[in-house]
C-alpha positions as CSV (number, residue, x, y, z in Angstrom):
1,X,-47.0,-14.1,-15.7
2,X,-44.0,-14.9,-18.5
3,X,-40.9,-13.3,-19.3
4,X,-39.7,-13.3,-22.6
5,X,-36.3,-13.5,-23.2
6,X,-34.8,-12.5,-26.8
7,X,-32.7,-15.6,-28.2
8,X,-30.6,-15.6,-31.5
9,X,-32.3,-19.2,-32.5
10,X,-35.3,-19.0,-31.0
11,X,-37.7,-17.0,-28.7
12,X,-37.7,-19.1,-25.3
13,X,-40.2,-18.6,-22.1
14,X,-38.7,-18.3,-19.1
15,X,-41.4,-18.9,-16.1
16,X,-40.7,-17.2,-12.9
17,X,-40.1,-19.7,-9.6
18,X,-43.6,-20.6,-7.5
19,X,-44.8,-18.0,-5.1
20,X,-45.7,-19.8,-2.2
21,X,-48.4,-18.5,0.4
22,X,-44.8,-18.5,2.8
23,X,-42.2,-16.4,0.4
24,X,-45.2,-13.6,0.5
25,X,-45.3,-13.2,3.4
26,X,-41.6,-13.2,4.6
27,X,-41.2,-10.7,1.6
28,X,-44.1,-8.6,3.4
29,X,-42.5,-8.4,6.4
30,X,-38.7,-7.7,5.1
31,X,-40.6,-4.2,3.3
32,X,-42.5,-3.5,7.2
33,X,-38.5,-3.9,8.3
34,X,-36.9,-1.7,5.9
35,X,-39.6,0.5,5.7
36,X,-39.4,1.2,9.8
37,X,-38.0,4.7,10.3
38,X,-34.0,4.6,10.6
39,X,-32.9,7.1,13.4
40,X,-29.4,7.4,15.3
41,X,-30.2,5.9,18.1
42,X,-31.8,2.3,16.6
43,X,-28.3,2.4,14.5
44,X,-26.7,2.5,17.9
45,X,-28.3,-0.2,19.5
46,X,-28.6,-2.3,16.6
47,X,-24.7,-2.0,16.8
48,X,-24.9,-2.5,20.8
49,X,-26.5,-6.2,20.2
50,X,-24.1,-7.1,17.3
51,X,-21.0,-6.2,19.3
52,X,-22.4,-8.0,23.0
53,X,-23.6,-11.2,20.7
54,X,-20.3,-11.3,18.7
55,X,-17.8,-10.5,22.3
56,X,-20.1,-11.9,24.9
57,X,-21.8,-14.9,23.1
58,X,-20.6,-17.5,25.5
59,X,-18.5,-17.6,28.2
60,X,-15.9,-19.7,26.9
61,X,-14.8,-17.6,24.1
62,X,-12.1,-15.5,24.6
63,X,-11.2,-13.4,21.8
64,X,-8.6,-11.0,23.6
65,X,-6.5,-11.2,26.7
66,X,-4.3,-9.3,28.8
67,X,-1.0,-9.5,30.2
68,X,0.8,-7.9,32.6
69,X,4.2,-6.4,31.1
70,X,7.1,-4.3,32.9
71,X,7.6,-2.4,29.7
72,X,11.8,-3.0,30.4
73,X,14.4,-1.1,31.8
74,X,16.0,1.3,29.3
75,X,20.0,1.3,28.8
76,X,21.8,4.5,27.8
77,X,25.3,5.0,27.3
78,X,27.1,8.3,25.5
79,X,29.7,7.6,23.4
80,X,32.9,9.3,23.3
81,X,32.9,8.4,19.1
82,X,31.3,10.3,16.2
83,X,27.6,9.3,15.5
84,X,28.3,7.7,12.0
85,X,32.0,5.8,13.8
86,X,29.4,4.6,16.8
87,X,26.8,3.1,14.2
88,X,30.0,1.0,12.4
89,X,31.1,-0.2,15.6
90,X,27.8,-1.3,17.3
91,X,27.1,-3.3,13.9
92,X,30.6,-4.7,14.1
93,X,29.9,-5.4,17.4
94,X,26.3,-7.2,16.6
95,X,27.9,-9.8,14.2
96,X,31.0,-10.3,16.3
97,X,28.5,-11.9,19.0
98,X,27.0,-13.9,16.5
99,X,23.8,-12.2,15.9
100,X,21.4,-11.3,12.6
101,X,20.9,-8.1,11.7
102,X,17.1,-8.4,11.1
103,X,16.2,-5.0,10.5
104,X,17.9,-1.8,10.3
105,X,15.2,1.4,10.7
106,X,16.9,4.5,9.3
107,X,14.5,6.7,11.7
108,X,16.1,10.4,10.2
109,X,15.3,8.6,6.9
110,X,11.8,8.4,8.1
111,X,11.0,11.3,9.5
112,X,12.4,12.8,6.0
113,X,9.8,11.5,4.4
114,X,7.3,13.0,6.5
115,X,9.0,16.6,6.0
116,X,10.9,16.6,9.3
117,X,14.5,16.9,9.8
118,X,16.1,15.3,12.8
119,X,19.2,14.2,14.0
120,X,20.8,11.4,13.0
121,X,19.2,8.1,14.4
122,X,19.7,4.3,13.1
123,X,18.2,1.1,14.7
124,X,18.9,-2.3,14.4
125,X,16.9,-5.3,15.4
126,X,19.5,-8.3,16.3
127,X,18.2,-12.1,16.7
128,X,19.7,-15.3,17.5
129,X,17.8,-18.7,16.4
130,X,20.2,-20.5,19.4
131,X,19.3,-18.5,21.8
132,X,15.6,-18.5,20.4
133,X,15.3,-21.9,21.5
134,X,14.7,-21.6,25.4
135,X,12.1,-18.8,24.3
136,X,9.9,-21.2,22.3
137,X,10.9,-23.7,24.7
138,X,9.6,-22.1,27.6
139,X,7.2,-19.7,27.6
140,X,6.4,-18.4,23.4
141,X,4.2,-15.2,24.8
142,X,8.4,-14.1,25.1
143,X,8.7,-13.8,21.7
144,X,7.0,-10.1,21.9
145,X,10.0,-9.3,23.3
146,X,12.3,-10.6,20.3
147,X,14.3,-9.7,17.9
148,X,16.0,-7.4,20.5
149,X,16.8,-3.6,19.3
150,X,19.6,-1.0,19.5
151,X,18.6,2.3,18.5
152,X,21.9,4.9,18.4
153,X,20.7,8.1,18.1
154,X,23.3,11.4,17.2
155,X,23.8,14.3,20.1
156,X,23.4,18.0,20.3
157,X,27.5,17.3,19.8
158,X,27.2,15.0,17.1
159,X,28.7,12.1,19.1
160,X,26.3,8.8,19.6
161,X,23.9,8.1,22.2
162,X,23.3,4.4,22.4
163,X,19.9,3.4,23.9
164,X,18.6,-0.2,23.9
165,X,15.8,-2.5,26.7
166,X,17.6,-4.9,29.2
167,X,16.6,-7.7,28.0
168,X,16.6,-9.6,31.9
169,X,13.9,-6.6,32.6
170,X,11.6,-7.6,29.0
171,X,12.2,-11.2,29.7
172,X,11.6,-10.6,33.7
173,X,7.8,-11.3,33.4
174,X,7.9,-14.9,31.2
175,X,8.7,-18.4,32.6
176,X,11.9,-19.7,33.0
177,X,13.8,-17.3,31.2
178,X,16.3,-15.8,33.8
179,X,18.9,-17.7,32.7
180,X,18.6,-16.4,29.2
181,X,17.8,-12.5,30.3
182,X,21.3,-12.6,32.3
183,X,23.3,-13.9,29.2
184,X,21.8,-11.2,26.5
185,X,22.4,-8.8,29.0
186,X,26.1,-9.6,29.1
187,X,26.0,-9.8,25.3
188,X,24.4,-6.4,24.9
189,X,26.9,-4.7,27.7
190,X,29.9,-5.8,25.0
191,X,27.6,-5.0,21.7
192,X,26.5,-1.4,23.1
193,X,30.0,-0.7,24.9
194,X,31.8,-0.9,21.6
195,X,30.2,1.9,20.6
196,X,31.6,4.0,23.4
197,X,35.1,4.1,22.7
């Protein structure tokens, strides 16, 4: 058999690659598969094989593991101050002890754009690189737990609620990072208090 392929110089004859006795045959067998009546159920365990072999292969593969996690202790302190006065403070606050203001989550913003009104609510994630070090030093699973957040949200009185994790309760379950959970926590008693009063 030829194929004949129009050229603009020429006509040229293409020939088609050998069949072999052993390409036949595979082909045969590929038309028996996909020919095989597809039901639910053989999609199903088809998918049952593929996800055992790809999880459960060999025993040394790990793909996923779990840790145990306290989850934290939350922090909540009203302030005496206007929502929007308690925002400028806490921020104040946040670079007075040194810290980046990594991110700043407008969360009324964001419920706007989903067609909800809410109160007033405004988070800010705050990191250190200093006191980054004895987290990468020690035990880098901690760094779930950074950059740490503050989250003041407005009341039914349009005052501020400040909220924020203990960071001595997220850091509670990592090695050798006691030290570091007691000194945040002092740092995030002075950044959360100045938005008190």
């Amino acid at each position: 058999m030829c194929i004949h392929v129009p050229c603009v110089a020429n006509h040229a004859t293409i020939l088609p690659p050998p069949t072999s006795r052993r390409f036949l045959m595979v082909r045969s067998i590929g038309q028996k598969i996909m020919s095989f009546p597809q039901t639910p159920w053989l999609h199903a365990a088809l998918g049952l094989v593929l996800f055992v072999g790809l999880f459960h292969g060999t025993s040394e593969t790990v793909l996923a593991k779990d840790y145990k996690y306290s989850g934290g202790v939350i922090i909540e302190k009203q302030s005496t101050l206007p929502f929007r006065r308690a925002i400028a403070n806490v921020q104040r606050a946040i670079k007075g002890a040194r810290f980046i203001i990594v991110g700043e989550p407008n969360y009324q913003l964001m419920q706007r754009m989903v067609g909800r009104e809410r109160a007033g609510a405004k988070g800010f994630f705050l990191y250190r690189p200093d006191l980054g070090i004895p987290v990468f030093d020690n035990d880098p699973k901690a760094a779930m737990e950074i950059p740490l957040k503050i989250v003041i949200w407005e009341g039914s009185d349009g005052k501020g609620i400040i909220r924020y994790k203990q960071p001595s309760s997220l850091l509670a379950d990592y090695k050798s990072l006691g030290d570091l959970g007691s000194e945040l926590d002092q740092l995030m008693v002075k950044i959360s208090d100045a938005g008190v009063k």
